[in-house]
C-alpha positions in Angstrom: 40.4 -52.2 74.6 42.1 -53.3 77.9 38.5 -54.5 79.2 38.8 -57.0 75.8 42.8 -58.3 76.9 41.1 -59.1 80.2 38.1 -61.7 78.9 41.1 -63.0 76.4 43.8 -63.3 79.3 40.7 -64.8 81.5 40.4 -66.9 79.2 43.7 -68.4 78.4 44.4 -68.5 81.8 41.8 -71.5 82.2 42.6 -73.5 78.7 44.7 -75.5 81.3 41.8 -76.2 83.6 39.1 -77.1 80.9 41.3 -79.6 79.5 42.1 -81.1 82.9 39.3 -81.6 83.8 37.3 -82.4 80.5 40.5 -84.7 79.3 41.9 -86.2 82.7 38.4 -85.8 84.9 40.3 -83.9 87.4 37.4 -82.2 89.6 39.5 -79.8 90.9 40.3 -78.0 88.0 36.2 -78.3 87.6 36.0 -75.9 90.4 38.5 -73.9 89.1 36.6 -73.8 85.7 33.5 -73.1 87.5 34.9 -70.2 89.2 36.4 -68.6 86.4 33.3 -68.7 84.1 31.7 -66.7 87.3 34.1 -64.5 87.2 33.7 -64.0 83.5 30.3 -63.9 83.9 30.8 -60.6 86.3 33.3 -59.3 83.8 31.0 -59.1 80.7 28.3 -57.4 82.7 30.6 -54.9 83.8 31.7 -54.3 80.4 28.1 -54.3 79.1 26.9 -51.8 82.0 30.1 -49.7 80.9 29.3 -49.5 77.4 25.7 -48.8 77.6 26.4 -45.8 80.3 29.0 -44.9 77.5 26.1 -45.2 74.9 23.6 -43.3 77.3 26.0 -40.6 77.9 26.6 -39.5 74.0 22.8 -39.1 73.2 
């Protein structure tokens, strides 16, 4: 479950960000949005690789 409190605390960490930039137009919290979702992006696909290793391993 630790792999889940990461995505949520990922998450949270860029609620400031989104609305900066989608409220205010700031672009610079646009990168910063942009970079998170990448690094989100890498997060889930390490957590799906883990889980279907996990699933491969018990059959």
């Amino acid at each position: 479950m630790s792999r889940f409190s990461e995505i949520k605390d990922l998450i949270m960490s860029l609620e400031g960000d989104f609305d900066k930039f989608y409220s205010k137009g700031n672009q610079a919290a646009g990168t910063r949005v942009r970079k998170g979702m990448q690094d989100l992006k890498t997060l889930a696909q390490d957590i799906r690789k883990e889980v279907q290793d996990m699933k491969n391993a018990s059959e």
